[in-house]
C-alpha positions as CSV (number, residue, x, y, z in Angstrom):
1,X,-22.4,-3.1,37.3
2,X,-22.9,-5.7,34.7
3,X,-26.5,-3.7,33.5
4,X,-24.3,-0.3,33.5
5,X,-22.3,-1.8,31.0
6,X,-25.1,-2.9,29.1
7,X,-26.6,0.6,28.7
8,X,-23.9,2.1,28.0
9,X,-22.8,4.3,24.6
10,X,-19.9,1.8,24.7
11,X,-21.9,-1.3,24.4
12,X,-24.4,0.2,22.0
13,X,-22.0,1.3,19.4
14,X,-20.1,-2.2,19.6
15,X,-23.5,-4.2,19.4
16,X,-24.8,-2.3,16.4
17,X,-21.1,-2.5,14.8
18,X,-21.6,-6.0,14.9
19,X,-25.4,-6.1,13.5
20,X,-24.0,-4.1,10.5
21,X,-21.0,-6.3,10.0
22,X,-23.2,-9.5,10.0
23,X,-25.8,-7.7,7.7
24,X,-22.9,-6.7,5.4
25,X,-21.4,-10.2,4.9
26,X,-24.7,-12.0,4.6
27,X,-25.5,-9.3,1.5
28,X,-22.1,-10.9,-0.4
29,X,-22.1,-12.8,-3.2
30,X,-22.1,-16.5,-3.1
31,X,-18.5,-16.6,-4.6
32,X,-17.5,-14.1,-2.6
33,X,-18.8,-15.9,1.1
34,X,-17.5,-19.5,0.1
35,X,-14.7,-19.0,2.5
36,X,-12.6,-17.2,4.5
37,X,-10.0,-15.2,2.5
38,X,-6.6,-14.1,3.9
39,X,-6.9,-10.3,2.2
40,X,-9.1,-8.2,0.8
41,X,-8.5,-5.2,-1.6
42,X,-9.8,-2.2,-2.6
43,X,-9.0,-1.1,-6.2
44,X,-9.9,2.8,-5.3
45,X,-7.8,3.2,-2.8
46,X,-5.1,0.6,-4.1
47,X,-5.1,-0.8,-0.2
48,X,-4.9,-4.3,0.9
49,X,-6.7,-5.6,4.1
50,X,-6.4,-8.8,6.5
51,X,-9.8,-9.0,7.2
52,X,-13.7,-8.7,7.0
53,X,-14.0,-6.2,9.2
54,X,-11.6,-4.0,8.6
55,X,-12.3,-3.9,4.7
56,X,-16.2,-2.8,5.4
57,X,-14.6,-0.2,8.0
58,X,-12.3,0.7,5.3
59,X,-16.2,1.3,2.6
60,X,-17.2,3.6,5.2
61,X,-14.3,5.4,6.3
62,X,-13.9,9.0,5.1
63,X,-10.5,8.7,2.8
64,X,-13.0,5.9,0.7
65,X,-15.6,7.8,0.8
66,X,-13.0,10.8,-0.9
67,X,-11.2,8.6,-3.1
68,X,-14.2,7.1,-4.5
69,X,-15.8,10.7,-5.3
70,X,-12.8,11.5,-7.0
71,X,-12.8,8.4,-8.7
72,X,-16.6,8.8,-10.4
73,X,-15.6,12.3,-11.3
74,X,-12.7,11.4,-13.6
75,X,-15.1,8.6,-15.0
76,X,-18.2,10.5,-15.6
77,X,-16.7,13.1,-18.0
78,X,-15.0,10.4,-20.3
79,X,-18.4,8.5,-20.5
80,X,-19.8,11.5,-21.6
């Protein structure tokens, strides 16, 4: 039962969730990784969140993704 689990799409997606998550917080900046903070924001999307994880979920979810596109596009033109 034990090697069902383990070849399963449920255990894939959770074990390469994890690799990403550990990738992603060993590329942070020193000052950033020099302890564990109890929020993290996202000026975009003006959104506060409790933890690692969910603040890198947040980076990839679809309404950052949206925000941030709209974001560039009302920069670009003043830069212009």
């Amino acid at each position: 039962m034990a090697q069902q689990h383990y070849e399963g799409k449920k255990h894939w997606r959770n074990a390469a969730r994890r690799q990403l998550l550990e990738q992603l917080a060993d590329n942070l900046d020193s000052n950033q990784n020099t302890g564990l903070r109890s929020s993290y924001s996202c000026s975009v999307c003006d959104v506060i969140l409790n933890s690692i994880e969910q603040y890198y979920a947040h980076l990839k979810g679809s309404r950052h993704q949206n925000n941030l596109k709209q974001h560039q596009r009302c920069v670009e033109p003043a830069s212009l």
